[in-house]
N, C-alpha and C positions, 0 to 999 in steps of 0.2 A: 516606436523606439526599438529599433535590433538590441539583441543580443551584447553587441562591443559597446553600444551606447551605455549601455545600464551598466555594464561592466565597468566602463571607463566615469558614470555617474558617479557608482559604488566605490569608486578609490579616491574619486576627490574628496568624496564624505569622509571618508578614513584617512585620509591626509589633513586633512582641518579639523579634527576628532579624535582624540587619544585611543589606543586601541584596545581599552578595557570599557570606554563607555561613558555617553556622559548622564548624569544625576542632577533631580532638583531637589533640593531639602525644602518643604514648607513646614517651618514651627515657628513658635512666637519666642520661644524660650532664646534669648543671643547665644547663651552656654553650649546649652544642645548643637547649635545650625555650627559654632564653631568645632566642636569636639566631633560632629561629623563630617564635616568639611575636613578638615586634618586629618583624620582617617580612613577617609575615603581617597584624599589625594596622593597619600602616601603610599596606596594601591596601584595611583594611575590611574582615576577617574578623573572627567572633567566635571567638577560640581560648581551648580548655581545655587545661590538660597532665598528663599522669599518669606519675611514675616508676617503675612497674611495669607489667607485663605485666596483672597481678589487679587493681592499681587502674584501669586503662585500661578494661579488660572489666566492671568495674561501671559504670564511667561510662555508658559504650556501653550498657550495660542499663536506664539511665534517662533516658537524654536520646538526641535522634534528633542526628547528625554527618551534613553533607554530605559529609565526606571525613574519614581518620583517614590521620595520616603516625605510623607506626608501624617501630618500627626495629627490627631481625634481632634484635642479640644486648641480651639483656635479662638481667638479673639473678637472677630467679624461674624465666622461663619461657624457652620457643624461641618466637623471634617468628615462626615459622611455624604453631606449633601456638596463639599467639592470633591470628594472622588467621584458623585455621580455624573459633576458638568464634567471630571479631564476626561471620562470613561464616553461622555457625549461627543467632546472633540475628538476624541480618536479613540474608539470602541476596542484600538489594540493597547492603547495605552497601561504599560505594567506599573503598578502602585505596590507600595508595599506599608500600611500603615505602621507607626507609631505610636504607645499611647502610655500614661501610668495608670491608666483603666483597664487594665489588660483582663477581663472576664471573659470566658466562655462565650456569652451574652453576645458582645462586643467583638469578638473574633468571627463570629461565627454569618452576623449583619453584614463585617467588612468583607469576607471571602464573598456572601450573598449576591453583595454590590459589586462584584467585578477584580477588590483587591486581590494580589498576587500571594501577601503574607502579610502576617499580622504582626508585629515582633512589640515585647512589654518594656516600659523602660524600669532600673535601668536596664541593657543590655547587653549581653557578651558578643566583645566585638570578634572573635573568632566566628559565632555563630553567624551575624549581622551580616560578614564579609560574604561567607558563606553564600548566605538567602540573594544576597546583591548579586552576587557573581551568576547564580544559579537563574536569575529571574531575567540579567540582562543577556546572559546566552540565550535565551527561551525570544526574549524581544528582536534579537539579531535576527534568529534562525526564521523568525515567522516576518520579519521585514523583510529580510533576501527572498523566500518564499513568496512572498506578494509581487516584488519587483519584476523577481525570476517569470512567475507566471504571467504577468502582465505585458512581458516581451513575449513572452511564446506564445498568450491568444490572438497577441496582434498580429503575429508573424504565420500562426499555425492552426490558430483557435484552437487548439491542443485541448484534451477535458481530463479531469480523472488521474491524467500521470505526472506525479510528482519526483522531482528530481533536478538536483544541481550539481551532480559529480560529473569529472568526464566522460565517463563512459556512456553515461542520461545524455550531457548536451550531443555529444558526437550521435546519437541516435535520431534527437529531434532535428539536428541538419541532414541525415538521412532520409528520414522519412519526409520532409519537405523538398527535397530533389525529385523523388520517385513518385508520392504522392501523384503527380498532375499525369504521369504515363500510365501507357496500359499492358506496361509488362504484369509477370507472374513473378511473386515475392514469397520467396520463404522463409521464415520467421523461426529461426532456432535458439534453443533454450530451456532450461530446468522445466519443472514443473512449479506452476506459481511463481514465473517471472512475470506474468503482466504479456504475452503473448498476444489476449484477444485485444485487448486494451490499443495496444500500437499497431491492429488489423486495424481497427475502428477510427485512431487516427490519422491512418492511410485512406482511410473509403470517406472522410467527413472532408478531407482538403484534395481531395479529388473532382476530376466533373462528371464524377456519379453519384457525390454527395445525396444528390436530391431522390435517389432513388435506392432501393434497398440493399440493407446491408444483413446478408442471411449466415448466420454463424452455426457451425453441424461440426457434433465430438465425434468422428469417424471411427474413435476405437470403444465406442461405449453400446456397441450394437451387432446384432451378426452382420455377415456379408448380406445375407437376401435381404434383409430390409434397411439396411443401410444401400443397398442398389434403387428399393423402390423408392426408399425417401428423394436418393439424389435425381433420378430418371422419372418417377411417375412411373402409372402402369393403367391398364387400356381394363376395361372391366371384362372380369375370367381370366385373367394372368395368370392367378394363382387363388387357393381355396376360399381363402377370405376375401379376394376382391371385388366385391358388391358392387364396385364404382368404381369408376374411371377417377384417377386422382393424377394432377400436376406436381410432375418431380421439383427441389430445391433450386437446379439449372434454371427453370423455368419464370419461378419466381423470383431470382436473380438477375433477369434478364435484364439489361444494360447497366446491372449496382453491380456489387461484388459479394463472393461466395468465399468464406471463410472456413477450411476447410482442417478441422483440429485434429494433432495427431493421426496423422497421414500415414508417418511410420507401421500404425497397427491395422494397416488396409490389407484386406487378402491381394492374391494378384489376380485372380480374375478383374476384382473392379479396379485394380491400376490400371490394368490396360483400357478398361471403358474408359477412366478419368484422360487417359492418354488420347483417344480420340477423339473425347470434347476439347482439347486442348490445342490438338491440330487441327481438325477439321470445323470444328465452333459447330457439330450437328451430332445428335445424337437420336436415338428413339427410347420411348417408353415401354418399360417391360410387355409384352406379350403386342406390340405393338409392329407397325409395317411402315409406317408412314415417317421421315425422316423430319427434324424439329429444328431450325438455326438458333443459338443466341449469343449474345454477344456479354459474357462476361467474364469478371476480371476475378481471377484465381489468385486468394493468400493462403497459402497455405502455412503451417504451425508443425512443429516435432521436438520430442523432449529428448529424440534418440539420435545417436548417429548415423544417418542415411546410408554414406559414403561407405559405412562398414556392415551396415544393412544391404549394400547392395552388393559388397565381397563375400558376403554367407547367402548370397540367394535369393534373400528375402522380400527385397524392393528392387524395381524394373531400373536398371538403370536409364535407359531412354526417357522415363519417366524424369527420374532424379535432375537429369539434364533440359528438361521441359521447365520444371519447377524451382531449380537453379538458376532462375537468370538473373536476379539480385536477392541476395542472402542479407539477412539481418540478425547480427549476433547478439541476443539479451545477455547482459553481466547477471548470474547471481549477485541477490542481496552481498554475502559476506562479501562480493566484491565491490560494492559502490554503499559503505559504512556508512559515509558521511550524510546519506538520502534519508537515513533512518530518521531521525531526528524530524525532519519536515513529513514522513512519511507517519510518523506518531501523529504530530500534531492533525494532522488531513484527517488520518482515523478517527481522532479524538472528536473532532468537531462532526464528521458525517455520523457518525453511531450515538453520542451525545445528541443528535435533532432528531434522530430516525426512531428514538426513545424517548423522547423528550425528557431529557435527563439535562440540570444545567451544565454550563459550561465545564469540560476536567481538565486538570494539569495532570503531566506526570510528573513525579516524584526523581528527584536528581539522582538518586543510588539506585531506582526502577529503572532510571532510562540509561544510566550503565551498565546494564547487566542486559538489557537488549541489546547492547552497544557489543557485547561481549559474546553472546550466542552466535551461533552457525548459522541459522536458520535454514538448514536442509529443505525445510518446505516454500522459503521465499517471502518474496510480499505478498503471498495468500497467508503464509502462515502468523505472520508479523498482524496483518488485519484481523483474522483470527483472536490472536491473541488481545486486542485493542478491544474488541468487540466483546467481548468475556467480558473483558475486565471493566468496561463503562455500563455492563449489565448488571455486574454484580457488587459495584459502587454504591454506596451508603451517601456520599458526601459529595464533594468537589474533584475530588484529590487521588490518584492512584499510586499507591505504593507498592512497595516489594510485594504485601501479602496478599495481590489479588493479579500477579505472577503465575502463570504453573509453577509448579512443581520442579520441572526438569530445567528451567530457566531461573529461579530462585534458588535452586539450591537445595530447598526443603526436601526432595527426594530424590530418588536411587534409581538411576534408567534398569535395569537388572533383578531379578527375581531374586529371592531365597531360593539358593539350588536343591535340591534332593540328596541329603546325604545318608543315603540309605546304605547299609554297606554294598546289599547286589545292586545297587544302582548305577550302569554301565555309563561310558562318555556318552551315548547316543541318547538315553534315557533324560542325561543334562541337558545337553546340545538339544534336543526334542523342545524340555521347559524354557531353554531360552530364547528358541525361535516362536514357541505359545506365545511368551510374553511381550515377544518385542512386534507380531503381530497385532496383539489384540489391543496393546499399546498404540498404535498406530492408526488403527479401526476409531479407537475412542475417539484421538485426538480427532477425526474427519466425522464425528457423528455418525459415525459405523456406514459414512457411504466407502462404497469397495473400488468404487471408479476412482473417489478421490484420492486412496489408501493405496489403489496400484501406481498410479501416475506416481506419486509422492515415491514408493518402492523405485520405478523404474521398471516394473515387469508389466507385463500385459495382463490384462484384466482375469483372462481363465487361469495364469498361473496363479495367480493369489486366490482363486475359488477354488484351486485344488490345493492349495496350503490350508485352508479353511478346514477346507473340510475335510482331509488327513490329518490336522492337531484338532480335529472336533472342537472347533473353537463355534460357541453359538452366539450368532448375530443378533444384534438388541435392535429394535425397530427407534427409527427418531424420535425424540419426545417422551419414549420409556424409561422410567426410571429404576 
């Protein structure tokens, strides 16, 4: 199914479906199923009611609910053991019990089982709206998600990248135009846009697929051995070479070489990269004998080339080699609406890679995600997902397992020095310590991830280091 199909799907659904959502009430009680039917319509939901257990779970079996308010004690059945068949029917299905057994006990089995919320009778229907409102946007956002991907693996087999704003679809029809040629793509964008991610789904819908896809940070190494990586070298090259070793090129041969942050390339090796480029042949360091191969250059840069190449810095010939279809990633703050689908994917992949049950997030937690910059991107946004399903107790994430600087709870900014001889530069000093070593933490003290994220090249932040004598904590130290 394309893209316009599922689109054009999605609006007859919302045209025969009011656009707050529709509800099944199962209770026995008539009072109840009326007093929330009249409250819920009064909203603009479309609500159905079933006074059984069995009648509810048929319903459920023939018509899709964005939310089912479903109450404990039932007549027929244990309202635990039907939210486990709606949750069989459709493992997305959001429930949100009812009960006047409202314990601890009780709350805690029904979140176990799959429920979305527990709510006690009686109950404020302020709240009630609230939980409904909050549970059937979570059911929307993870059905268009299913949809949405399920056009794009048919169309792309796409992995990994999640996204339904324009600026995401306009991408994925990019990269399915170019995908099947064998130009050179450069892939520009922040740091932690997802860069390597849409290399990978350029070389998987390719007919190099079946052969290797070799990805190299070019600015996380010197020149010389970032030459031997890419070229190989002939044994006696140079002091340490014991052996004869096969450069990257090589083992790339008819896949594609993924070549990160290009920008931080000295130019000696632009110009080498420049005649693999043209000539498809290169040699291996200390080597005579010339080497063909045949492959496909993506390159990656979080800088601006065009003005890299007005300061000197990068070859412009080069620039124009590597130019020949450009791909512009949006920052996060620019495509908001991803975030939400972007939570959920985190939620679920870091939730199984911990074996941690299922989490939600919390509707005042995921506005205030909604509300951040994210300077660092969808690395930093997963990041932050990953914390916080590690250091979950329960189901559920809320504001308090947020940082700090996304919560609220703290202060980007030091206590300055107010010492009377204490000069602007002495300030200016403490504040560039702290907003370093701030920085360092947030990345687990890696310095590659900490420059990238900066925008300065790796040696400048190793002599910022080491001029505010800031000392470096090893991973895993505490």
């Amino acid at each position: 199914m394309s893209e316009a199909a599922v689109i054009s799907n999605r609006s007859e659904q919302e045209e025969n479906s009011p656009a707050h959502g529709r509800v099944l009430i199962i209770d026995d009680e008539a009072g109840i199923r009326e007093s929330l039917q009249a409250l819920l319509e009064i909203e603009g939901y479309r609500v159905e009611t079933a006074s059984t257990g069995t009648e509810g779970i048929a319903k459920a079996g023939t018509q899709n609910y964005d939310v089912v308010l479903l109450d404990l004690a039932l007549p027929d059945r244990n309202g635990m053991d039907v939210l486990a068949e709606l949750r069989s029917l459709d493992p997305r299905q959001a429930v949100i019990m009812i009960t006047a057994y409202g314990t601890v006990e009780n709350a805690v089995r029904a979140i176990q089982f799959g429920a979305a919320n527990f709510i006690q009778k009686p109950w404020d229907n302020e709240k009630l709206l609230a939980d409904v409102r909050a549970t059937v946007g979570r059911s929307r956002a993870e059905e268009e998600n299913v949809q949405l991907k399920r056009a794009l693996k048919q169309r792309y087999n796409f992995e990994n990248i999640v996204g339904k704003s324009e600026p995401m679809l306009k991408i994925f029809d990019l990269i399915a135009q170019v995908a099947p040629s064998r130009s050179t793509i450069l892939l520009q964008g922040e740091s932690g846009t997802g860069k390597e991610l849409i290399a990978k789904a350029i070389h998987t819908n390719s007919n190099r697929k079946d052969r290797s896809f070799v990805p190299v940070n070019t600015g996380s190494m010197p020149a010389d051995l970032l030459e031997s990586m890419l070229f190989g070298h002939v044994k006696g090259a140079f002091t340490s070479a014991i052996a004869s070793k096969k450069g990257l090129f090589e083992v790339a041969d008819r896949g594609t070489l993924f070549l990160d942050e290009i920008g931080t390339m000295s130019m000696e090796t632009q110009a080498k990269i420049l005649r693999v480029l043209q000539d498809r042949r290169f040699m291996h360091l200390g080597g005579v004998q010339e080497i063909q191969v045949d492959v496909r250059i993506i390159a990656a840069t979080n800088v601006d080339l065009r003005q890299q190449v007005k300061e000197g810095k990068f070859r412009e010939d080069l620039f124009y080699r590597l130019n020949v279809i450009s791909i512009d990633l949006p920052p996060l703050r620019q495509r908001k609406e991803d975030i939400p689908l972007l939570v959920e994917f985190f939620l679920k992949r870091y939730a199984e890679e911990n074996e941690r049950p299922p989490q939600r997030i919390a509707t005042e937690a995921l506005r205030l995600l909604l509300n951040h910059a994210w300077p660092g991107n969808v690395r930093e946004l997963e990041n932050v997902i990953e914390r916080a399903v590690v250091l979950s107790s329960g189901t559920g994430i809320g504001v308090d397992l947020l940082p700090d600087l996304i919560s609220g709870r703290g202060t980007p900014f030091p206590v300055l020095d107010h010492r009377p001889d204490a000069s602007l530069f002495d300030i200016l000093e403490q504040c560039e310590r702290h907003i370093v070593s701030d920085m360092l933490e947030k990345c687990s003290w890696n310095q590659t991830e900490a420059a990238e994220r900066f925008h300065v090249p790796l040696s400048t932040l190793n002599q910022k280091i080491k001029r505010l004598n800031i000392e470096i904590k090893k991973k895993g130290r505490e």
